[in-house]
C-alpha positions in Angstrom: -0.3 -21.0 -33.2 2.3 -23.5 -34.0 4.5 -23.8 -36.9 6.1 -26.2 -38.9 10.0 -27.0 -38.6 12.2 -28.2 -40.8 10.9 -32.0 -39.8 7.3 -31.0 -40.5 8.0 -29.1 -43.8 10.1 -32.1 -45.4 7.7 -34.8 -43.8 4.4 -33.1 -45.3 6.4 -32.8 -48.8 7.4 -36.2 -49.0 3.4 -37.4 -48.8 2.2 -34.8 -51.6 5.1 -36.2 -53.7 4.5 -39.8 -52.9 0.9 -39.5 -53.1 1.1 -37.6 -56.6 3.1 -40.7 -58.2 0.2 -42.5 -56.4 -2.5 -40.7 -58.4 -0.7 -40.8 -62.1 -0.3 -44.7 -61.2 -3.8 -44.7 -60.8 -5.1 -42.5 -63.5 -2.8 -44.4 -65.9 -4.9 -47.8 -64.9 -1.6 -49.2 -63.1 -3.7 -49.5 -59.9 -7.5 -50.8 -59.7 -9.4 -48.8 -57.2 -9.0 -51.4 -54.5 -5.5 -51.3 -54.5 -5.8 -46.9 -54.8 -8.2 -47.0 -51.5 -6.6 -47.6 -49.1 -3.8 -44.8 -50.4 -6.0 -42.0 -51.5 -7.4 -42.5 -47.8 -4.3 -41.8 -45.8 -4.6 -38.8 -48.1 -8.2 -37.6 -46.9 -9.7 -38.4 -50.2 -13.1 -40.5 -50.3 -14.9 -41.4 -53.2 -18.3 -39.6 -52.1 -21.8 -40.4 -54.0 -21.1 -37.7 -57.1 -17.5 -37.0 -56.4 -14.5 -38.2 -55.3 -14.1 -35.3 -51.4 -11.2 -34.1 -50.1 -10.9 -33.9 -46.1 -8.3 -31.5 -44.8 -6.8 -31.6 -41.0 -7.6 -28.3 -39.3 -5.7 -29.4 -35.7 -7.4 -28.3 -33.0 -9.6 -25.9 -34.8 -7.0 -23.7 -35.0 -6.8 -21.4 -38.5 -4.6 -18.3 -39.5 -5.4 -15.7 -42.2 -3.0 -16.6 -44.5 -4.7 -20.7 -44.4 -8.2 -19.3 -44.3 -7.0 -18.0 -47.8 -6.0 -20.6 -48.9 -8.9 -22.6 -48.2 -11.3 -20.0 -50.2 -8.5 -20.1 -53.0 -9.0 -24.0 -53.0 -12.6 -23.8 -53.2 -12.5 -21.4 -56.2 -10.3 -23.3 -58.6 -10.7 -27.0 -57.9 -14.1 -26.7 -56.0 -17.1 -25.2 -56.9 -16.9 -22.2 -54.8 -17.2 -23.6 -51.4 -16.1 -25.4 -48.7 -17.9 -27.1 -45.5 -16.8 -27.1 -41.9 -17.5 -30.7 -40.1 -17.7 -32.0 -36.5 -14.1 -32.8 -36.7 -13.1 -29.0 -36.9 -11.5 -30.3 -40.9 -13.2 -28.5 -43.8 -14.0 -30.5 -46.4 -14.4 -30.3 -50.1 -16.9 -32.2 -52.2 -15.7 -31.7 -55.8 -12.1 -31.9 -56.6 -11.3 -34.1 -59.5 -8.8 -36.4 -58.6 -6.0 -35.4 -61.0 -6.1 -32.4 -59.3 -5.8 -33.7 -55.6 -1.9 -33.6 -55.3 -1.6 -30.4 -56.3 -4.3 -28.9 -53.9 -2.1 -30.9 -51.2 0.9 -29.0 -52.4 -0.6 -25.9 -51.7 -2.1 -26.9 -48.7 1.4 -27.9 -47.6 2.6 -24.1 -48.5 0.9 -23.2 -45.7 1.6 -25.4 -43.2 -1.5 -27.4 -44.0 -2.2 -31.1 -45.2 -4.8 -34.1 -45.1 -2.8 -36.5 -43.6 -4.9 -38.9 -41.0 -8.2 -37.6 -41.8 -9.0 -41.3 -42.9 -8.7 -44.5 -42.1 -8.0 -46.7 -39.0 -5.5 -44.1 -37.1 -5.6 -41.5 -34.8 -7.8 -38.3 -36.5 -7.9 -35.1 -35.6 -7.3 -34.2 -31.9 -10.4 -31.5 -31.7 -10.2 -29.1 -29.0 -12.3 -26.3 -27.2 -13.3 -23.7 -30.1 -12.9 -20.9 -27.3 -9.2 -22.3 -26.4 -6.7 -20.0 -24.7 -9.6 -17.3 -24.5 -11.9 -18.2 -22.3 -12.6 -16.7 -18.7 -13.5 -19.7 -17.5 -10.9 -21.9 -18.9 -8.2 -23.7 -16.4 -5.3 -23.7 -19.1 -5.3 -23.9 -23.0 -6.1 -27.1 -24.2 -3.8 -26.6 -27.8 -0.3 -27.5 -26.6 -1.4 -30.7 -25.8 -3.2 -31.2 -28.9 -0.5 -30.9 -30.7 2.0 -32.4 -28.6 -0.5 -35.4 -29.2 -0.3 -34.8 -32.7 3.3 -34.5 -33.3 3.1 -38.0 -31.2 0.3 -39.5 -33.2 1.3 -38.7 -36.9 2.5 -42.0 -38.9 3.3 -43.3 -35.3 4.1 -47.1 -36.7 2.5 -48.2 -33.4 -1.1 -47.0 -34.3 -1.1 -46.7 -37.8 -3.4 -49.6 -38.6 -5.8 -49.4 -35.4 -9.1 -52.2 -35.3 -10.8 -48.8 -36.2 -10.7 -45.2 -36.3 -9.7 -43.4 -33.4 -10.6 -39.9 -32.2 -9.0 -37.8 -29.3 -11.0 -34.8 -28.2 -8.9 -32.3 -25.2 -11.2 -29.8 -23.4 -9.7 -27.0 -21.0 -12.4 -25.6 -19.2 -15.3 -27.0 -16.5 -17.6 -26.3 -19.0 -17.2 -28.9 -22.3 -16.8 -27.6 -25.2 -15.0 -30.1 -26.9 -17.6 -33.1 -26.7 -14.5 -34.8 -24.6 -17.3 -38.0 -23.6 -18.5 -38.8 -26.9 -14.5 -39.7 -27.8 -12.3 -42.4 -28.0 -10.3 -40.7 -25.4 -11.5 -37.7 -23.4 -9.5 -35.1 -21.8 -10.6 -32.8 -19.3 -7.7 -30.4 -18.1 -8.5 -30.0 -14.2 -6.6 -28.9 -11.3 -6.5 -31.2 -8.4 -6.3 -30.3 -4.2 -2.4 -29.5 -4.5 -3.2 -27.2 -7.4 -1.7 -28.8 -10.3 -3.1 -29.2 -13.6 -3.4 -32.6 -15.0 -6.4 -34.5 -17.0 -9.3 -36.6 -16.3 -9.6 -39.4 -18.9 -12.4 -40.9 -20.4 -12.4 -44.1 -22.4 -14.8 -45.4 -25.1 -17.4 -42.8 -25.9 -18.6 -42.6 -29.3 -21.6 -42.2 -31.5 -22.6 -44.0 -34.8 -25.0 -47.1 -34.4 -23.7 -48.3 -30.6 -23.8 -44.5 -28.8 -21.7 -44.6 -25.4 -21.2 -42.2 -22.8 -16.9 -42.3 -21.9 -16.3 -44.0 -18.8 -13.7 -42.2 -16.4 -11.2 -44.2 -15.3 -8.5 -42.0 -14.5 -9.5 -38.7 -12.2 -5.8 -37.6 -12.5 -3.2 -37.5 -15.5 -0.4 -35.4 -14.6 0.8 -33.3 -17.5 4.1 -35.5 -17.7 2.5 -38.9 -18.2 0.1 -37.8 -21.1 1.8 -39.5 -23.9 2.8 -42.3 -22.1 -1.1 -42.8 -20.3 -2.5 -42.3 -24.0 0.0 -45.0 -25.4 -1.1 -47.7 -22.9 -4.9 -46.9 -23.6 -4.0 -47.5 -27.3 -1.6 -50.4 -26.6 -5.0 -52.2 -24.7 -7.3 -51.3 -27.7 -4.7 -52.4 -30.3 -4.0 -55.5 -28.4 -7.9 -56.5 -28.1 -10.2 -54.3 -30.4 -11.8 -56.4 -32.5 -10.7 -56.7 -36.0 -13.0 -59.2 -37.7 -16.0 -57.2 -38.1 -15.6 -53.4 -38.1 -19.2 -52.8 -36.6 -17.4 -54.1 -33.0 -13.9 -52.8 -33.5 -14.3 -49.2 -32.0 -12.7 -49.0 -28.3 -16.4 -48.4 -26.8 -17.1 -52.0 -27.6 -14.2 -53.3 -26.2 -14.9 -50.8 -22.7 -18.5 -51.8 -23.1 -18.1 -55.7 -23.2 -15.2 -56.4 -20.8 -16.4 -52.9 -18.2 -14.7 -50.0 -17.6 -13.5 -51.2 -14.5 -11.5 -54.3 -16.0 -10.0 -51.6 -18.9 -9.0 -49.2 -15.8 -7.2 -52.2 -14.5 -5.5 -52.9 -18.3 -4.7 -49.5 -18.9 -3.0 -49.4 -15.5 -1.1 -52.1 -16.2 -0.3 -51.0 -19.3 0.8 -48.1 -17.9 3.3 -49.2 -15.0 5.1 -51.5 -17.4 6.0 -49.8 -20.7 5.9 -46.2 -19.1 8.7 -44.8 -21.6 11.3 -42.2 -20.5 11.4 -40.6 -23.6 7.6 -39.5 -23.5 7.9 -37.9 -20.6 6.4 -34.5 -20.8 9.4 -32.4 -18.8 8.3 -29.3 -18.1 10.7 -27.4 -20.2 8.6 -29.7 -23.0 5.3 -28.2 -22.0 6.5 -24.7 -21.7 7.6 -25.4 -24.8 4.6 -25.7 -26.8 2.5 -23.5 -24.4 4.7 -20.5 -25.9 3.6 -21.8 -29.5 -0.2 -20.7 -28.7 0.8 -17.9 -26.2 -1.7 -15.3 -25.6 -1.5 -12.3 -28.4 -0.7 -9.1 -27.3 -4.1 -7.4 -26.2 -3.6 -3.7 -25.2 -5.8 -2.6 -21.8 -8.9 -1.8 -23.2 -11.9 0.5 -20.8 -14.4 -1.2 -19.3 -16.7 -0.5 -20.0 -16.3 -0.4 -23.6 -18.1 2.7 -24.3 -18.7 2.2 -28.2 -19.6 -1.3 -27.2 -22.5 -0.3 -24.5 -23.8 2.6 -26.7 -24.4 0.0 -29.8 -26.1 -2.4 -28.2 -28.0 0.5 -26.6 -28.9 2.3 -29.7 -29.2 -1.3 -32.2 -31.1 -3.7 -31.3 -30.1 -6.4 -33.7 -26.6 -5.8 -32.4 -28.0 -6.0 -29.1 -29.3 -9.8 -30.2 -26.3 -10.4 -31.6 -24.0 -9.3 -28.5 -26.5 -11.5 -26.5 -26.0 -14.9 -29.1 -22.6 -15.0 -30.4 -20.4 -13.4 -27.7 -18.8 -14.7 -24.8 -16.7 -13.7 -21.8 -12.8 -13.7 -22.5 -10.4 -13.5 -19.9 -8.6 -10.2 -20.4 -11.2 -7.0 -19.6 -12.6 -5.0 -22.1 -12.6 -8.3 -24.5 -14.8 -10.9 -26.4 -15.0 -14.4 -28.0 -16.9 -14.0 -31.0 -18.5 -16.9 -32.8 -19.8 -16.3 -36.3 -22.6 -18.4 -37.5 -21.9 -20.8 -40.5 -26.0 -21.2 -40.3 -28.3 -18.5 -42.1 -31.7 -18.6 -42.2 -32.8 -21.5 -44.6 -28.8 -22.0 -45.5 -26.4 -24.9 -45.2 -25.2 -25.7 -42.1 -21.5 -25.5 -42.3 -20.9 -24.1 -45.5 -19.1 -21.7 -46.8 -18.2 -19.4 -49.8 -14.7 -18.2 -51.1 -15.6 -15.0 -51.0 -16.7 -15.5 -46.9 -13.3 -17.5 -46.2 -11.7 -14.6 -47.8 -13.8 -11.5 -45.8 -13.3 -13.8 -42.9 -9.6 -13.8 -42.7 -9.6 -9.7 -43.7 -11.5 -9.4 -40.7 -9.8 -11.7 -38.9 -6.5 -9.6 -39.1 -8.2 -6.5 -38.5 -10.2 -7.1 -35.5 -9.0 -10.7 -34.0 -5.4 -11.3 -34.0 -4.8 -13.1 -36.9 -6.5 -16.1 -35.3 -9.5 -18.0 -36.2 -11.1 -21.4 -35.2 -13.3 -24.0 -36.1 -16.0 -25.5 -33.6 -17.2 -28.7 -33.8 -20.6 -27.2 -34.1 -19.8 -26.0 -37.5 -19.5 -22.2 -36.7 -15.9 -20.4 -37.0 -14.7 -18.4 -33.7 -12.5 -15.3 -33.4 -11.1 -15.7 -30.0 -9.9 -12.0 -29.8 -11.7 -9.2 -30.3 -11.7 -5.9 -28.6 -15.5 -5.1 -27.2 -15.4 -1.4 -28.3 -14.1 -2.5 -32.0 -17.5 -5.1 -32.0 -19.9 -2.6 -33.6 -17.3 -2.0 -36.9 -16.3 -5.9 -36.9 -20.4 -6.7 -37.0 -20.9 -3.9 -39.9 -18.5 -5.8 -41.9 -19.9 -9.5 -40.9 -23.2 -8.2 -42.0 -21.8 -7.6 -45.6 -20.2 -10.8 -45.8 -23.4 -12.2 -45.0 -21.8 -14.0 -41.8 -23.8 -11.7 -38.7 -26.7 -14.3 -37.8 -27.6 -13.9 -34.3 -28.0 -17.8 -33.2 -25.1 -19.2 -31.7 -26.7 -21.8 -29.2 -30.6 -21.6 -30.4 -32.9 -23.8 -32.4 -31.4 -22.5 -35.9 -27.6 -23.0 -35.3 -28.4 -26.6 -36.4 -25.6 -29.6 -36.8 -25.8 -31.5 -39.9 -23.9 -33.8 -42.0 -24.2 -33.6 -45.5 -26.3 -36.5 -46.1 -27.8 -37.9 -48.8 -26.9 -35.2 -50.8 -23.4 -36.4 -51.2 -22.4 -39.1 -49.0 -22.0 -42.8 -50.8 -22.9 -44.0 -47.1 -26.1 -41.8 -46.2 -29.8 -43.4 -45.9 -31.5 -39.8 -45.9 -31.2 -36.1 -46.7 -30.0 -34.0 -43.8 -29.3 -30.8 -45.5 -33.2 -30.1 -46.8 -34.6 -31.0 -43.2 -31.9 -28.3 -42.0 -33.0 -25.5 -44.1 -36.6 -26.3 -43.6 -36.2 -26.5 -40.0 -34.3 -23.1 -40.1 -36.4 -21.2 -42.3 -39.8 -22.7 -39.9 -38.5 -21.2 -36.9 -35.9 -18.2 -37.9 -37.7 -15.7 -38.3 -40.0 -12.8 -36.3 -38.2 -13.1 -33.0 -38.9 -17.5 -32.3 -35.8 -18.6 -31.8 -34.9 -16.1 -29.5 -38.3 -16.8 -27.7 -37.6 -20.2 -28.0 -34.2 -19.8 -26.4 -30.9 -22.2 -26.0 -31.6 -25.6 -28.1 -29.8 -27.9 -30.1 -31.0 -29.4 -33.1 -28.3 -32.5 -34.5 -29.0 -34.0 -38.0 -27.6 -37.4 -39.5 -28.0 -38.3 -42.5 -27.2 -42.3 -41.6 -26.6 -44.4 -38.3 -22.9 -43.3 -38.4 -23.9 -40.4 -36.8 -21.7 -37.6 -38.5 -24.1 -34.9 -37.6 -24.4 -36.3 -33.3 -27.4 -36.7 -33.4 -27.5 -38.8 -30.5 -26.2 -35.4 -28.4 -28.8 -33.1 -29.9 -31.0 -31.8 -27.3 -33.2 -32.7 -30.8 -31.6 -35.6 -32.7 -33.1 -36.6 -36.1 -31.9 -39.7 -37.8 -32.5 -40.2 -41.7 -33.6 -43.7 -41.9 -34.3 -45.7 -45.4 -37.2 -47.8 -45.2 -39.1 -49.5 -48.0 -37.1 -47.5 -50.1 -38.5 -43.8 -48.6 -36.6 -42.0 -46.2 -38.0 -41.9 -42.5 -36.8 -39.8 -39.5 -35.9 -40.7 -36.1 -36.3 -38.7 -33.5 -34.5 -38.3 -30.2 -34.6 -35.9 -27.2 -33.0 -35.2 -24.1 -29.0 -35.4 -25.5 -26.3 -33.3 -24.3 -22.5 -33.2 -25.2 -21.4 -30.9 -22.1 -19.7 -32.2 -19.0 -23.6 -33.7 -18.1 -23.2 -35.6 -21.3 -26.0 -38.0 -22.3 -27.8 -40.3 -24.9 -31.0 -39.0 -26.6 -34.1 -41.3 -25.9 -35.7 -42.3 -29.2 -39.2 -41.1 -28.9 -41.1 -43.7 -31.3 -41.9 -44.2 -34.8 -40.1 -42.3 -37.4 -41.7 -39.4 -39.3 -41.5 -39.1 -43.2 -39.7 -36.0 -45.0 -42.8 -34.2 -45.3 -44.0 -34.6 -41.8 -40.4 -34.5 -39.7 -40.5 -31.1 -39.2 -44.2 -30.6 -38.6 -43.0 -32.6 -35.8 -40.4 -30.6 -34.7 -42.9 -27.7 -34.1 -45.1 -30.1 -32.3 -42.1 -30.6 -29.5 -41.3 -27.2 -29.3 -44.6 -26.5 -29.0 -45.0 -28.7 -26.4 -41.9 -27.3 -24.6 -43.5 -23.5 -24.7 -46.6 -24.9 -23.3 -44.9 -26.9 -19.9 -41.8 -24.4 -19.5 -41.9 -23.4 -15.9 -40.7 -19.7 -17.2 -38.3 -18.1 -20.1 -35.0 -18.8 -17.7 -35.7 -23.1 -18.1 -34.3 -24.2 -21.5 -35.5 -26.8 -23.4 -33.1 -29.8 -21.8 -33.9 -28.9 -18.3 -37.4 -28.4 -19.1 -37.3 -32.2 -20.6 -34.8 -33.9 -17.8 -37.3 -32.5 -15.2 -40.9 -33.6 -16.9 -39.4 -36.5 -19.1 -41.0 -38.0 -22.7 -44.4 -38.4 -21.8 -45.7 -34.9 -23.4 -44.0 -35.2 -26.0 -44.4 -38.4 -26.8 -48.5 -37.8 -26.5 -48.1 -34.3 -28.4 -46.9 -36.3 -31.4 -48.6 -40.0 -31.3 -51.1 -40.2 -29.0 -52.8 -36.9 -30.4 -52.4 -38.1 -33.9 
């Protein structure tokens, strides 16, 4: 994984000290909150409903050990004990007290960590593929340019003070993992005829209260003119996003009310002029950083891996959890593991100290010292030798952290909701848990098979909803919380909008409803092999629409 120079080091240092003066001025009554907002946010700390949160940059997903610790150290002495993963592959904590924010960002920053741009109107986060540089079906590791975009991105004086928040999403496989449509700017590495790699963009997908579907309007980026092609996309969006009422300022309103095809044209523009030599990706560059996230040294392992096959022969809860949380890597005789941040009836995306700590034992044991976040709220160890799977899933078991459902009705997305957040309508986290605990237990969601539940907790769509194979949006109305419904969304390469099904349902009768849709998806299921979003792209609404009104 990458590491800081001496640039990154001093730069990093510079904000904790700045923003600690920041803090005292503010404790001491020399700053009013208004005039402390706008600073404690280009710090990653919000003032939360409770609490004031701290937001921490996890770039690409990409954790070691040693920050894992850190992490769990965090949540013991300025948290409570925890600490929750997001969509943005950041962890975020909910308690710190704000005296004690600079120094949590000085010890963040002692291990190469920090908070910086995971607020305000700038470029966040560039979230990648969780299975990155792993993969067997990947095309090239998505990371380098990740952080070649974040090297790029960070304080650029340029795009500091965007119309809006702007996220940058860089997937590396056919297969999206990374959610690449629902950003401002989607990557999707691809080779084209001649065999080179390069990037097909996508402009002005997002979520919150206007969902759009990216629009392609490049097929082909070569590698060298990704800095330069990103910089005229912003240039266009800078130049024109709206700026007088923040509901319209994200780039999918511009895309959406001049066309994709007159932003092509912009960007293109934008591009031919101010193309700057000193952007210019050489390929010496790129090899560059590819050596940063260069494969770990994996020893030839048998294949088959003979303790592997004679576990999941002998065990059939390892035999489940093979099935779940395992994918195919690219070097023989290993795995991609995902571990579940969702137990039965638990909080999606949480955490405990003690876990973070386990986590990054096991983590040097078994996976190469390298861990990642998904934007589904689950961590990854990219790594792992098959035959050493039974002894990693003993220990994941006694760190509480071996549930069996990557992909299935249980491994549910949610925001935190009403439960913290100053801007949520509605609880997600109870609907969750009640939603877990209804169907996680006696074999359903494995009967049940591959769907995704999504949870919001407001119209800003933290949780992507709109994406869920099953979206739920919490709703206020007349001062009690309803719940939206949507089906039929997908954040893959096939990406599209959930259709809102009808009236919303109240707390108490939400997941009732749930069952009732599953139900109905049992019941029309041509066989066990058609998951619940084919199942619902071939037959459409109508039965479940008529399973949970027309019935009533």
């Amino acid at each position: 994984m990458y590491r800081y120079d001496d640039f990154d080091a001093a730069f990093v240092a510079e904000r904790v000290a700045q923003f600690r003066d920041q803090v005292g001025r503010r404790l001491a009554g020399d700053l009013t909150e208004d005039q402390f907002r706008p600073l404690r946010l280009m710090n990653g700390v919000y003032l939360q409903l409770h609490a004031y949160m701290l937001r921490v940059a996890i770039p690409y997903g990409t954790l070691s050990p040693r920050q894992l610790r850190k992490l769990a150290h965090i949540a013991r002495r300025y948290d409570k004990g925890y600490g929750h993963f997001t969509t943005r592959q950041n962890i975020q904590f909910n308690w710190p007290a704000l005296a004690d924010c600079p120094d949590i960002l000085n010890e963040l920053a002692s291990v190469e960590m920090h908070a910086i741009q995971t607020s305000g109107n700038c470029i966040r986060n560039v979230t990648a593929d969780q299975f990155a540089g792993a993969a067997a079906d990947e095309i090239e590791d998505p990371r380098p340019y990740c952080e070649l975009l974040r090297q790029w991105s960070s304080l650029n004086p340029e795009f500091s003070f965007l119309p809006r928040k702007f996220k940058i999403a860089v997937a590396g496989a056919p297969h999206d993992r990374a959610a690449v449509k629902v950003h401002d700017i989607g990557y999707q590495i691809v080779r084209n005829a001649e065999g080179e790699i390069g990037f097909t963009a996508y402009v002005g997908g997002g979520l919150g209260r206007s969902p759009f579907v990216g629009h392609k309007i490049r097929d082909f980026v070569p590698k060298a003119d990704l800095l330069n092609y990103t910089a005229a996309i912003l240039r266009v969006y800078n130049l024109e996003g709206r700026r007088d009422n923040k509901y319209k300022a994200r780039i999918k309103i511009l895309v959406h009310e001049k066309g994709a095809e007159a932003i092509r044209a912009e960007v293109e523009a934008e591009f031919a002029r101010s193309r700057d030599p000193d952007l210019v990706l050489t390929p010496e560059i790129v090899e560059r950083f590819r050596g940063y996230f260069a494969l770990p040294d994996l020893p030839p392992r048998p294949v088959p891996a003979q303790n592997f096959e004679a576990r999941r022969a002998q065990d059939a809860d390892f035999a489940h959890f093979a099935a779940q949380n395992i994918v195919a890597h690219k070097v023989p005789g290993y795995g991609v593991v995902s571990i579940s941040l969702k137990p039965i009836g638990g909080i999606p995306g949480d955490m405990t100290a003690e876990q973070m700590e386990a986590a990054a034992d096991l983590a040097e044991t078994y996976a190469h010292d390298e861990i990642r976040v998904a934007h589904e709220q689950n961590l990854v160890f990219p790594h792992v030798a098959l035959d050493d799977l039974p002894a990693l899933y003993d220990r994941l078991k006694e760190a509480g952290l071996a549930t069996a459902n990557i992909g299935l009705v249980t491994d549910i997305i949610s925001c935190p909701g009403l439960d913290y957040c100053a801007l949520a309508t509605a609880r997600s986290i109870p609907i969750a848990q009640r939603i877990s605990e209804r169907f996680g237990h006696n074999g359903r969601a494995a009967e049940i098979g591959t769907l995704n539940i999504n949870i919001s907790g407001c119209i800003n769509a933290c949780g992507h909803h709109h994406v869920g194979h099953i979206g739920i949006l919490g709703l206020e109305k007349k001062g009690v919380e309803s719940y939206q419904i949507t089906l039929g969304g997908a954040a893959d390469e096939n990406c599209t909008i959930g259709e809102v099904l009808g009236p919303g349902f109240s707390s108490e009768t939400v997941v009732d409803a749930i069952e009732a849709i599953v139900e109905t998806y049992l019941r029309i299921r041509e066989n066990r092999d058609e998951d619940f979003l084919s199942a619902y792209r071939r037959v459409g609404a109508t039965p479940f629409k008529e399973a949970l009104y027309e019935r009533a």
